[in-house]
C-alpha positions as MATLAB code, in Angstrom:
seq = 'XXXXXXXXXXXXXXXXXXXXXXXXXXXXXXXXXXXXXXXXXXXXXXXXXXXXXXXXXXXXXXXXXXXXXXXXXXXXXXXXXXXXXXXXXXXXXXXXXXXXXXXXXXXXXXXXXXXXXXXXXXXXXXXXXXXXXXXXXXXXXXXXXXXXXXXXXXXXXXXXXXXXXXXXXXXXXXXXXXXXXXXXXXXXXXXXXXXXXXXXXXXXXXXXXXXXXXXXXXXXXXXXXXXXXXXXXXXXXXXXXXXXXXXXXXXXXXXXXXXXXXXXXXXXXXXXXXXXXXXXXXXXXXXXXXXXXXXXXXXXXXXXXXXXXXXXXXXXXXXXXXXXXXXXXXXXXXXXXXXXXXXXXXXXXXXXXXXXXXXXXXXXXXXXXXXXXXXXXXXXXXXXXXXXXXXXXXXXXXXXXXXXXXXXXXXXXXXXXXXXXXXXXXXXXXXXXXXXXXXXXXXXXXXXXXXXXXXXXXXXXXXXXXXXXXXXXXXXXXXX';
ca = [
      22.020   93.398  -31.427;
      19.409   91.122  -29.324;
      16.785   92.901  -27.266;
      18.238   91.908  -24.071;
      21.796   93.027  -24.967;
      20.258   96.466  -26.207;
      18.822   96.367  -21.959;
      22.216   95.865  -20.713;
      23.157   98.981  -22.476;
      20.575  101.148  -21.601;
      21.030  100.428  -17.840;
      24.628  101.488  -18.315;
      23.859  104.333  -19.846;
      21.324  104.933  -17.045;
      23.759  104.483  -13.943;
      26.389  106.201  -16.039;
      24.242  109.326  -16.216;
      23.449  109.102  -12.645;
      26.948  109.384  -11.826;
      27.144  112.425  -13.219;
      24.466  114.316  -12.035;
      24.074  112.208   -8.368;
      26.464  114.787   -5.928;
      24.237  117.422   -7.136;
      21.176  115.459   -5.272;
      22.992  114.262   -2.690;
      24.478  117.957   -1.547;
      21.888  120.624   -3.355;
      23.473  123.725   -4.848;
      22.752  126.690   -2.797;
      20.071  128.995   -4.676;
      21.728  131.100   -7.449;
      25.270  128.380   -7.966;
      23.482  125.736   -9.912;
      24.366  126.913  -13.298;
      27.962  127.217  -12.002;
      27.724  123.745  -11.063;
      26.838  122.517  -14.265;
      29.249  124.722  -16.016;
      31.903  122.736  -13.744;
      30.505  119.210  -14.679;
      30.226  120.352  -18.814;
      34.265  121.030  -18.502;
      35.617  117.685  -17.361;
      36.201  114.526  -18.801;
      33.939  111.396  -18.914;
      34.141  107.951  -19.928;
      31.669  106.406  -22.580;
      30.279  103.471  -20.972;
      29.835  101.526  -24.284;
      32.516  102.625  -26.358;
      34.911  103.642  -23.478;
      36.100  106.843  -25.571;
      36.545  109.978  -23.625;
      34.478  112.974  -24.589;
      32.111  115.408  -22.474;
      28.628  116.253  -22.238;
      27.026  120.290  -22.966;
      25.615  122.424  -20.620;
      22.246  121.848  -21.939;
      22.585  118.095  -21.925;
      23.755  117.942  -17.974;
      20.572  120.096  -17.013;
      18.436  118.402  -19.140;
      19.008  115.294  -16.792;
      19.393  116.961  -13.692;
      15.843  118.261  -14.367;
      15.035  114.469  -15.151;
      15.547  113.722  -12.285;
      13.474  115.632   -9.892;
      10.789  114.952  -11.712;
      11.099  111.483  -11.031;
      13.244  111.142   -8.109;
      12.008  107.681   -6.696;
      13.539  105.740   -9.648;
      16.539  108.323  -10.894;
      18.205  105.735  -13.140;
      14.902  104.492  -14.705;
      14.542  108.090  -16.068;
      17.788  108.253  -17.262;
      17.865  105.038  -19.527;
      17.497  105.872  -23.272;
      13.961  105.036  -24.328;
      13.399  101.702  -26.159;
      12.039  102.597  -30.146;
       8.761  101.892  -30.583;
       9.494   99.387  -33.271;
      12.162   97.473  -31.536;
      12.535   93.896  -32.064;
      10.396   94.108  -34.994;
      12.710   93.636  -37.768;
      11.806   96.406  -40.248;
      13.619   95.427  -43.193;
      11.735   91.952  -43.508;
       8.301   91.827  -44.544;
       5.729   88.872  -43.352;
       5.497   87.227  -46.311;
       9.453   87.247  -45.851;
       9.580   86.111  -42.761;
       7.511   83.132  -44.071;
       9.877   82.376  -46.662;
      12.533   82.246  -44.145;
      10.871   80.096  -42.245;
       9.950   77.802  -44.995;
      13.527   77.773  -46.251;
      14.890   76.965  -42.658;
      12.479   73.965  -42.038;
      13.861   72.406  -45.915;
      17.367   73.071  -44.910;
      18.327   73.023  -40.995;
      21.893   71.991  -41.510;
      22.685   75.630  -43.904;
      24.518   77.571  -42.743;
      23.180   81.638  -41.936;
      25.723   82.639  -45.151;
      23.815   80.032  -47.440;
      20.904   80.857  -46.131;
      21.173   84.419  -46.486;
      22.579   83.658  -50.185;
      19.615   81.635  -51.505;
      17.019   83.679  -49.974;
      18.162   86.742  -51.991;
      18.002   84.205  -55.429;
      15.175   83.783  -54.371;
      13.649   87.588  -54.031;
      15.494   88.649  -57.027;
      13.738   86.065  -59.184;
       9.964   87.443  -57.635;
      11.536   90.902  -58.508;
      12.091   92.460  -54.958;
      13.748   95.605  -55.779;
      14.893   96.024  -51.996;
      16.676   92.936  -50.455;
      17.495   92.591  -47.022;
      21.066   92.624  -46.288;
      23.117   89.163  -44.789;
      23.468   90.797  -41.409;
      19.310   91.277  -40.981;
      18.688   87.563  -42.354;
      21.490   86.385  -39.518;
      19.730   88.390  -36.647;
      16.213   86.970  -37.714;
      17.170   84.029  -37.584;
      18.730   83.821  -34.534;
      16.020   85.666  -32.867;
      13.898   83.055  -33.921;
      16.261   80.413  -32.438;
      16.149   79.015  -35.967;
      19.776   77.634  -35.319;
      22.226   75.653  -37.184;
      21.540   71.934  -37.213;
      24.213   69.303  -37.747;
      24.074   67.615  -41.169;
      21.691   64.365  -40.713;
      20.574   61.636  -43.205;
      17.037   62.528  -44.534;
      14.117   61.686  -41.778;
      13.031   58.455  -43.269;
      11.907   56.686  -39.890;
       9.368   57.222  -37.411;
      11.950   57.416  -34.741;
      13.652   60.341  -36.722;
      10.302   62.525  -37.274;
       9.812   62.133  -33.278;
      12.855   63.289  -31.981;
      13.168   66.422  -34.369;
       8.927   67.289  -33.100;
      10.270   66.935  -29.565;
      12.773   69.255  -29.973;
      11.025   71.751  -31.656;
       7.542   71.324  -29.715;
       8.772   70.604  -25.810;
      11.663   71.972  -24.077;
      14.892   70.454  -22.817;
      15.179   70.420  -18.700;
      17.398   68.352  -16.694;
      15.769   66.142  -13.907;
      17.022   64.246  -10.737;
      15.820   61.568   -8.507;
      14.999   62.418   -5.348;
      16.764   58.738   -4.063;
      19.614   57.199   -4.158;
      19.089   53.976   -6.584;
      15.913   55.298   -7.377;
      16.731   55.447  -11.184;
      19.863   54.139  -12.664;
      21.923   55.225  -16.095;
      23.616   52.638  -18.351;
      25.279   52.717  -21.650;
      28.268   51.906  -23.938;
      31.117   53.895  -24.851;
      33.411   53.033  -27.966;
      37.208   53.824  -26.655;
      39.521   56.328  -28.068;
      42.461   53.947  -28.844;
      42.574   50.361  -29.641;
      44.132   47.826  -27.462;
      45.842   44.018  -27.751;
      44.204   41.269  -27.527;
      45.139   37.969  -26.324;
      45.175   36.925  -30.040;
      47.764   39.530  -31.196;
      44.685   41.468  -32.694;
      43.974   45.347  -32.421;
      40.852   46.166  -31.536;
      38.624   48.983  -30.458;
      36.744   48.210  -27.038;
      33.144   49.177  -25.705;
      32.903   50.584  -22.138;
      29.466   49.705  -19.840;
      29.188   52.071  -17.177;
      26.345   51.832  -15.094;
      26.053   55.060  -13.228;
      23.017   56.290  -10.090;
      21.126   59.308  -11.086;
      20.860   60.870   -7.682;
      24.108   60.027   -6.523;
      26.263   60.239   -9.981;
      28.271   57.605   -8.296;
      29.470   54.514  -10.779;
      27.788   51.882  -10.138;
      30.237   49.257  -11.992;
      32.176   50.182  -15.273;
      34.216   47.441  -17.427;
      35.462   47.037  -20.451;
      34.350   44.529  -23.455;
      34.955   43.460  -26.980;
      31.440   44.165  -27.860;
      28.353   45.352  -27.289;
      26.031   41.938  -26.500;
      23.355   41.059  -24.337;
      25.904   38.993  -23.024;
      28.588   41.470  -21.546;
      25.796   43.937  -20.843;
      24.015   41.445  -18.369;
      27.461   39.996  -17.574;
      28.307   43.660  -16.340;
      24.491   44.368  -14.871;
      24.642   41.708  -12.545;
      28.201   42.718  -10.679;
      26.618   46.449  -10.396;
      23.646   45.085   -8.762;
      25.714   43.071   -6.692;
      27.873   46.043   -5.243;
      25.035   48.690   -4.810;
      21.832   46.675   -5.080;
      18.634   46.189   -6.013;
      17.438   50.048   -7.864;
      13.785   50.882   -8.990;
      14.582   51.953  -12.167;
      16.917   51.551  -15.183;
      17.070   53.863  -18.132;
      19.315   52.862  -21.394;
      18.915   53.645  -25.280;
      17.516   51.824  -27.559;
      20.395   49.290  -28.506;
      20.107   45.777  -29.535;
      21.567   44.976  -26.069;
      19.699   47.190  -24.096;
      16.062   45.605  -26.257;
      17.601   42.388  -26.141;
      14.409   39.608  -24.763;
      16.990   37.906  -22.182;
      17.908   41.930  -20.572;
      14.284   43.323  -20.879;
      12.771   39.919  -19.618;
      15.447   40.077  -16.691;
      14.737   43.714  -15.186;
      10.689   42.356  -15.366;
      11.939   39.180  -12.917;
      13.485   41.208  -10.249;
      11.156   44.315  -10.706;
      13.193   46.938  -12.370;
      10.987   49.835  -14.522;
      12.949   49.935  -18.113;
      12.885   53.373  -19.242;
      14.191   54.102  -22.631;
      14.964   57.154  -24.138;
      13.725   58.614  -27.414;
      15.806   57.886  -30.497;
      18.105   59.647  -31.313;
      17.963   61.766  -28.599;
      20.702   61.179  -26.685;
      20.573   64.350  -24.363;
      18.030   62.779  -22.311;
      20.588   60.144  -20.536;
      22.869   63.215  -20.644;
      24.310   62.395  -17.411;
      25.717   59.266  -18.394;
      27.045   61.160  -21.745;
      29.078   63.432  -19.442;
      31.324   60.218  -18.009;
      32.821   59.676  -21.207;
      34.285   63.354  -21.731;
      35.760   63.060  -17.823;
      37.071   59.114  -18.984;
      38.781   60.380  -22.217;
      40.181   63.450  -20.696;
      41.584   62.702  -17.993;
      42.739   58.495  -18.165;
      42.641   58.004  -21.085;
      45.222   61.290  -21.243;
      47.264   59.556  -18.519;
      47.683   56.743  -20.520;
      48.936   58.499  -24.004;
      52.639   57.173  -23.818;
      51.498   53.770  -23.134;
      51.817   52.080  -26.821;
      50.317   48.864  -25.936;
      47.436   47.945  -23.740;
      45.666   44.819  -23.115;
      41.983   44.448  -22.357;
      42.914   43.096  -18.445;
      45.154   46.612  -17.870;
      42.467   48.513  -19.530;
      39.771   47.429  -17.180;
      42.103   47.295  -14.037;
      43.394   50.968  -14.397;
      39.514   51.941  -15.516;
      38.023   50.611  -12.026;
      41.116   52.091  -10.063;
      40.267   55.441  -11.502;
      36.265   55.048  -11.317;
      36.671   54.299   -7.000;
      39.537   56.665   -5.962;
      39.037   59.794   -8.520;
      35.969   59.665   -9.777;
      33.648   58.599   -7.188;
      36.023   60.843   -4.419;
      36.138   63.731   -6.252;
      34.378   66.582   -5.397;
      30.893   67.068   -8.034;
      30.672   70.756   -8.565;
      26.467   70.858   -8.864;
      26.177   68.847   -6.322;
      28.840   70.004   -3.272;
      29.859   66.697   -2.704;
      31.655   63.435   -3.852;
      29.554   60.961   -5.352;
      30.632   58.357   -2.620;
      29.294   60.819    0.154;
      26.026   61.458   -1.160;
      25.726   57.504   -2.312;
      26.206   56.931    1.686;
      24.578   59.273    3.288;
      20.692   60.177    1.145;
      17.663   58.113    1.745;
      18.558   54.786   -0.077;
      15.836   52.557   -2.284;
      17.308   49.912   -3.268;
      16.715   46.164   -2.658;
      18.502   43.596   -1.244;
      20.764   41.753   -4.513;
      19.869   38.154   -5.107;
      22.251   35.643   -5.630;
      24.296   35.495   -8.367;
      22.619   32.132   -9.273;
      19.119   33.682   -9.423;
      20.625   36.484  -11.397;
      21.832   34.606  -14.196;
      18.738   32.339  -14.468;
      16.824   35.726  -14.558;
      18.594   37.180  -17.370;
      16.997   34.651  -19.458;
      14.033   34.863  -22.303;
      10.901   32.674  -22.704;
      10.255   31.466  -25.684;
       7.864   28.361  -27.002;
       8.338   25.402  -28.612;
       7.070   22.948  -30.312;
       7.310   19.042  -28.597;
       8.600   16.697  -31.530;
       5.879   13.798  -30.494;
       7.750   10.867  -31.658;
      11.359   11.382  -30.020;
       9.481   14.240  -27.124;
      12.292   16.615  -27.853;
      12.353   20.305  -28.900;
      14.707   22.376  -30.758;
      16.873   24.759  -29.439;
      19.199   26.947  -31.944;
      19.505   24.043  -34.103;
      19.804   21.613  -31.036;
      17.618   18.807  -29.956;
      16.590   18.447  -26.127;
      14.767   15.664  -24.455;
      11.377   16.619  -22.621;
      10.308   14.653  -19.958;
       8.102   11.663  -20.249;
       5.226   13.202  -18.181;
       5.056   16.002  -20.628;
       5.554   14.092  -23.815;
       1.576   14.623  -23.891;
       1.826   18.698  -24.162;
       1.726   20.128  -27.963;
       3.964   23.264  -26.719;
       5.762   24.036  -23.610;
       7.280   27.217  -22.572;
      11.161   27.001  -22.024;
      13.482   29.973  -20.633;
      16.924   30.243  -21.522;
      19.945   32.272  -22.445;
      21.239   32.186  -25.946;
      25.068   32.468  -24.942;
      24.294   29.493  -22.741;
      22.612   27.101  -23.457;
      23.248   23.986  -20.308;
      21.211   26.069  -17.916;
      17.307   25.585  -20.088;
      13.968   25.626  -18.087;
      10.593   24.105  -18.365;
       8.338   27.153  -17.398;
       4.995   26.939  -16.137;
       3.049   29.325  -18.163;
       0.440   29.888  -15.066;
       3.160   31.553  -12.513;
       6.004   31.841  -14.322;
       8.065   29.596  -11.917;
      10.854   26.518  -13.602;
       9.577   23.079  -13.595;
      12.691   20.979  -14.358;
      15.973   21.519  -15.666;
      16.332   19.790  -19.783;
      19.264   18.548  -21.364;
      20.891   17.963  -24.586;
      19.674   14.800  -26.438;
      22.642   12.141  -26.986;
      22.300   10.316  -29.957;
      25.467    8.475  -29.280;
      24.078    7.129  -26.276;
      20.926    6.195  -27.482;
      22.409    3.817  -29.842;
      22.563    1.100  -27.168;
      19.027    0.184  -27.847;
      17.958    0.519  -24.081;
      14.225    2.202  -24.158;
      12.030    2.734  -21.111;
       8.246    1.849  -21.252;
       6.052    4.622  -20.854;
       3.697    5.055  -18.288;
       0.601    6.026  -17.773;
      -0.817    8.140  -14.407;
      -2.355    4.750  -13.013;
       1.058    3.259  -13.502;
      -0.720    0.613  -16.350;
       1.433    0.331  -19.300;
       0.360    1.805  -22.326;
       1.007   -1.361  -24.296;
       0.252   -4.390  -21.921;
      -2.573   -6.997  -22.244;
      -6.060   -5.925  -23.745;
      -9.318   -7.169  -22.171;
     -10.921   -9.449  -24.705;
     -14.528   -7.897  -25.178;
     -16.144   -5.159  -26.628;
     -16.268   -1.818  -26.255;
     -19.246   -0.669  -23.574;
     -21.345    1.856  -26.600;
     -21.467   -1.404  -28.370;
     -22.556   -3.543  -26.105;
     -24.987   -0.764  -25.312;
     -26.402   -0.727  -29.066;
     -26.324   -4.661  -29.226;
     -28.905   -4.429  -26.097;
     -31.334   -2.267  -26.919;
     -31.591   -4.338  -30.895;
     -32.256   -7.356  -28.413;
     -35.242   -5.782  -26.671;
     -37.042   -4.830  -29.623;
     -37.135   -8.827  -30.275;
     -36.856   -8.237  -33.824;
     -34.214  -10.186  -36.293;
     -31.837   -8.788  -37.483;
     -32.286   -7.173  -40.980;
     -30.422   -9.037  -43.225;
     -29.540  -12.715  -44.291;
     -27.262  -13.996  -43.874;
     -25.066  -16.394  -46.691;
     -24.289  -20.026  -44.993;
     -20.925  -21.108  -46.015;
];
């Protein structure tokens, strides 16, 4: 029994008391009838406040609170609780160099269970020849007192990610948090559906959900589904939740290949969103995106349990239908009010949305490369594409693009960041005609026109100062 429960009790045990004894402060016994009153209260019936048996109390016992209580009448029930032992909460039957063990045990093996745990530390006290083992029931309590609880079986903690997340827990405690704005910090992730679906191919397959949810508002920002988890879908989805609701300060996501991704992270630095990523596995800290799924699977994907087949088109149309006129209507129970309401009417942060056009060309990652110098192209996921002729001259240039497409690529001045010029795809086919242009220099001279016949000016220089000296040359020379 915890110390708190054991509290509980005693208070009942207090009040219980006091309901015995309280008419007899309330309307004194005239002098000389108190011991008849008390006879009176030692002959009826009461009701154990614990157990709920019925028994009664002595004649001693009754005026042994009654006296109690004028003693102390300011705090009557105070008086009457039992006493707390001296040694409560101590745990008698363990020994510190037990309790160590325990520990020990615990911090090898935090997916046992309080049985095995029990089990092997007795092994383990028989073999050190403890004549007096504790029993399962006093390993159990310690244990739980100690909030040494069960852990769920995980692989062993080989990375660093691992190692940080289990300090964390143990080391810093677990509060939940909320923005004081609306789009002051958004929530986005992927959830793997229930049931699988048809594709357009025939196929079965299991889809991913992106739901992009506010943290103030818990309203859902966009949700779709998708065949997979890419960069791709994720900034395909981004970009329509920006569009509805804006422009937020802040975006917080796991640590998925998606989320990490150069073209998403590089994006949310273009239009000025923090990235905040949670811990590894620690999933608890985007806990109020975790929460969507249970409502999603419980209650459509429920409604949609006869329905043998499903393609991805229904899947997303009955997903958004339920997302506006149930979800973001109903009423949130910490909160008081619907998502929708609170969305509307708190101070909002947000920023206006670009276009859609300076969306997509944000979502994109930089990335240099190296100018071939005789054909002044560059290679691009195993493609070649032409550079300019007025940069042939630079030994790198800095290109931004988007590996799921690759007809929108930038020339990116590394200074400010902004595009210089579009680049295309180099057509061999085309240059097969033999047509060339001449390059050109800045002074519009052609690189390869007509040389001035003379020598170079460091030369001439050297030949004049010889001349000065009036001095032959020094050597002879051989007449043909």
């Amino acid at each position: 029994m915890s110390t708190a429960v054991k509290k509980s009790r005693l208070r009942s045990w207090g009040e219980f008391r006091f309901s015995v004894i309280g008419h007899l402060l309330a309307s004194p016994p005239k002098e000389g009838e108190l011991k008849a009153e008390l006879e009176k209260i030692s002959c009826r019936d009461w009701c154990n406040p614990i157990t709920g048996e019925i028994r009664r109390f002595s004649f001693s016992t009754i005026e042994r609170w009654y006296y109690l209580v004028l003693k102390n009448n300011q705090s009557p029930v105070k008086e009457l609780n039992k006493k707390l032992r001296s040694d409560c909460g101590q745990g008698r039957s363990l020994s510190e160099e037990m309790k160590i063990l325990l520990k020990n045990q615990y911090e090898d093996h935090r997916s046992w269970s309080y049985k095995l745990h029990a089990d092997n530390f007795l092994s383990i006290l028989r073999k050190k020849g403890v004549q007096e083992t504790p029993s399962y029931s006093t390993v159990k309590r310690y244990l739980k007192s100690r909030g040494l609880f069960k852990e769920r079986n995980k692989t062993v903690l080989n990375t660093a990610g691992q190692k940080q997340s289990l300090y964390r827990k143990d080391h810093f405690e677990i509060r939940g948090y909320e923005v004081e704005y609306v789009n002051g910090l958004w929530h986005l992730d992927f959830h793997h559906c229930s049931r699988e679906i048809m594709t357009s191919k025939g196929e079965l397959i299991r889809p991913l959900l992106l739901c992009v949810m506010d943290d103030n508002s818990r309203l859902i920002c966009h949700i779709q589904w998708y065949t997979g988890e890419t960069a791709e879908n994720l900034v395909h989805g981004f970009i329509q939740a920006i569009q509805k609701r804006g422009l937020p300060r802040a975006l917080m996501t796991d640590n998925g290949s998606a989320m990490t991704s150069c073209e998403f992270t590089s994006g949310l630095t273009t239009v000025d969103i923090i990235h905040e990523t949670t811990l590894p596995y620690s999933p608890y800290q985007n806990g109020k995106q975790e929460r969507v799924w249970g409502q999603l699977e419980g209650r459509l994907m429920a409604m949609c349990e006869n329905k043998k087949l499903i393609t991805l088109k229904e899947l997303n149309n009955l997903t958004n239908v339920w997302s506006e006129f149930e979800y973001n209507k109903a009423v949130h129970s910490e909160m008081g009010v619907t998502p929708l309401e609170r969305f509307l009417n708190n101070q909002d942060v947000a920023r206006k949305s670009p276009s859609v056009e300076e969306l997509k060309n944000a979502f994109r990652k930089e990335v240099a490369r190296t100018i071939r110098k005789p054909t002044s192209t560059i290679s691009i996921s195993g493609k070649r594409y032409e550079v300019p002729n007025q940069y042939r001259h630079l030994g790198k240039i800095l290109i931004r693009y988007a590996e799921w497409d690759l007809t929108n690529i930038h020339i990116v001045n590394e200074m400010t960041g902004s595009s210089i010029c579009q680049i295309y795809r180099e057509s061999k086919l085309q240059n097969s005609n033999g047509m060339r242009r001449k390059i050109i220099t800045e002074n519009n001279q052609e690189i390869f026109g007509e040389k001035k016949d003379e020598y170079a000016p460091l030369l001439l220089e050297l030949l004049a100062s010889h001349a000065s000296t009036g001095l032959p040359l020094a050597y002879c020379p051989k007449e043909d």
